[in-house]
NUFIDREN-326250 format. One line per field, with one value per residue (C-alpha): residue number from 0; x, y, z; residue in one letter. Coordinates in steps of 0.5 Angstrom, whole numbers, plus 500, padded with zeros to 3 digits. Layout:
% residues N
n	(NUM	...)
u	(X	...)
v	(Y	...)
w	(Z	...)
res	(A	...)
% end
This chain:
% residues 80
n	(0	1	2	3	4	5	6	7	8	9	10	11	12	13	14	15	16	17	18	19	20	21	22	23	24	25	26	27	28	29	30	31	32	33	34	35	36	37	38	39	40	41	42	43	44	45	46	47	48	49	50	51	52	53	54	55	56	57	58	59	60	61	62	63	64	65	66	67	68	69	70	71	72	73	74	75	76	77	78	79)
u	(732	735	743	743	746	740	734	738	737	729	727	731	727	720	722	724	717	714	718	715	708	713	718	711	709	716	718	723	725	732	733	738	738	734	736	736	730	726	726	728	729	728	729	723	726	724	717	716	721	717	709	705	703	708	708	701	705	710	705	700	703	711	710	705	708	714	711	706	713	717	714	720	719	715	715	718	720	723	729	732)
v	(503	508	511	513	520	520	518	524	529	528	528	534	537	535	538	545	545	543	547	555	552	551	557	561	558	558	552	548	540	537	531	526	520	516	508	503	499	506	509	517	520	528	533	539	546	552	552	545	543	545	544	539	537	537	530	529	535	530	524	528	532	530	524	523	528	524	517	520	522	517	510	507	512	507	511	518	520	525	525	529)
w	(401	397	399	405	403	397	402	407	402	400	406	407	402	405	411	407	404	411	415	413	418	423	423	424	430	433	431	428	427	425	421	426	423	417	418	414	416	414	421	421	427	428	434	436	436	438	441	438	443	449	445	448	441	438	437	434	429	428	426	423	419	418	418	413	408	409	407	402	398	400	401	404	410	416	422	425	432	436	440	445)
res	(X	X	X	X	X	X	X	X	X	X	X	X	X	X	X	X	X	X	X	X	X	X	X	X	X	X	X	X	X	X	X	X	X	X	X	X	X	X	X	X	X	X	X	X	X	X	X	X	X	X	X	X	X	X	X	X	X	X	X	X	X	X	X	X	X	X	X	X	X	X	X	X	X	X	X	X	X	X	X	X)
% end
């Protein structure tokens, strides 16, 4: 896996493509944490904090985006 402050910056940057969708639904996700094994760790925001299908967005859409660009990406969840 990359530095962590290299991989950090990456997925910000899919997260800063992804995000336009989200903000347009009330929504929003904060990067907390990208572990070494290639688990990252976001917090919903805004609507998506409350939305019941936020975790399908999650899986279908982020985490799809972040393992296409950055193979070493395994899973994604959210945290409180």
């Amino acid at each position: 896996m990359e530095t962590g402050g290299r991989m950090r910056e990456q997925i910000e940057a899919v997260l800063a493509a992804i995000r336009p969708a989200l903000l347009r639904d009330g929504g929003d996700v904060q990067l907390v944490d990208v572990s070494d094994d290639g688990v990252v760790k976001l917090r919903a925001c805004g609507s998506c904090a409350h939305c019941p299908i936020s975790l399908m967005t999650v899986r279908a859409g982020i985490e799809k985006a972040l393992r296409e660009r950055l193979p070493s990406i395994l899973r994604v969840i959210t945290v409180r």
